[in-house]
C-alpha positions as CSV (number, residue, x, y, z in Angstrom):
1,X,4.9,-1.4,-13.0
2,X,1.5,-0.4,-13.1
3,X,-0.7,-1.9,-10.1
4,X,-4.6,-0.8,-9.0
5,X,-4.3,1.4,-6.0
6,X,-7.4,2.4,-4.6
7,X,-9.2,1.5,-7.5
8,X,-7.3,2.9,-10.0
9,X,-4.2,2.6,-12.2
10,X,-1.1,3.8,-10.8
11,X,2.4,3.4,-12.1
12,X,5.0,2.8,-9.2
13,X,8.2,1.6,-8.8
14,X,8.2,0.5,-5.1
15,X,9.0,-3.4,-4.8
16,X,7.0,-3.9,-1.0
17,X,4.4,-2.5,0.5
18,X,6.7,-0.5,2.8
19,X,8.4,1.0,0.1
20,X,4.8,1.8,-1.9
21,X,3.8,3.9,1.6
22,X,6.6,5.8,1.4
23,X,6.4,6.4,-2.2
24,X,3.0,7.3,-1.8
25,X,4.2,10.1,0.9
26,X,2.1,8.2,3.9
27,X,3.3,8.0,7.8
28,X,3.2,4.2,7.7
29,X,2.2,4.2,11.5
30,X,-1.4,5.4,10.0
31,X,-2.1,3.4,7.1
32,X,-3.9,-0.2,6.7
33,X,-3.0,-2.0,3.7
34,X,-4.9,-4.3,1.6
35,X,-3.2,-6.9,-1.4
36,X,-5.6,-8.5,-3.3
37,X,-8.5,-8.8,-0.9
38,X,-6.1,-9.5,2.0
39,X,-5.0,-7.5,4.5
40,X,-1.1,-7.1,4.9
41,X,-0.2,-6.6,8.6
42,X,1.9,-4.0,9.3
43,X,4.8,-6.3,10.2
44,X,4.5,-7.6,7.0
45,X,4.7,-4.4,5.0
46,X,8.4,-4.5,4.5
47,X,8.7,-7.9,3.3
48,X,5.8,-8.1,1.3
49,X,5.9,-7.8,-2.2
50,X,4.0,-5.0,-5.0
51,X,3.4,-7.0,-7.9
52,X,2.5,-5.8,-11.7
53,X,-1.4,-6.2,-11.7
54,X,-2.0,-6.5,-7.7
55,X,-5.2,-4.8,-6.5
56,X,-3.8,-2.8,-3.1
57,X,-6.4,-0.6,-1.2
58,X,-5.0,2.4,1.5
59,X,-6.3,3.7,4.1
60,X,-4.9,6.5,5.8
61,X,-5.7,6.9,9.7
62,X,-6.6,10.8,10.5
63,X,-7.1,12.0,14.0
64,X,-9.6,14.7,15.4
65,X,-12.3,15.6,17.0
């Protein structure tokens, strides 16, 4: 399905948010998550679904110094 991530079109076929991190190759203890101008708390990720057309934003956490 193809999906806006980050502001652009991306085919995927991950089904929850959960599953788009990992698809995406991202530690899912560093990421925040936005669906359509709402953020998805991280408890949510696995049980929240990726629809055809949703607008999902991710930011990745980096550590340093």
């Amino acid at each position: 399905m193809q999906i806006q991530l980050n502001g652009e079109p991306r085919d995927v076929r991950a089904d929850t948010i959960l599953a788009l991190v990992e698809e995406l190759g991202l530690d899912i203890r560093k990421v925040a998550v936005e669906r359509n101008l709402e953020i998805v708390p991280k408890s949510q990720h696995a049980v929240t679904p990726v629809a055809e057309g949703d607008r999902i934003e991710v930011v990745q956490f980096v550590g340093g110094g």
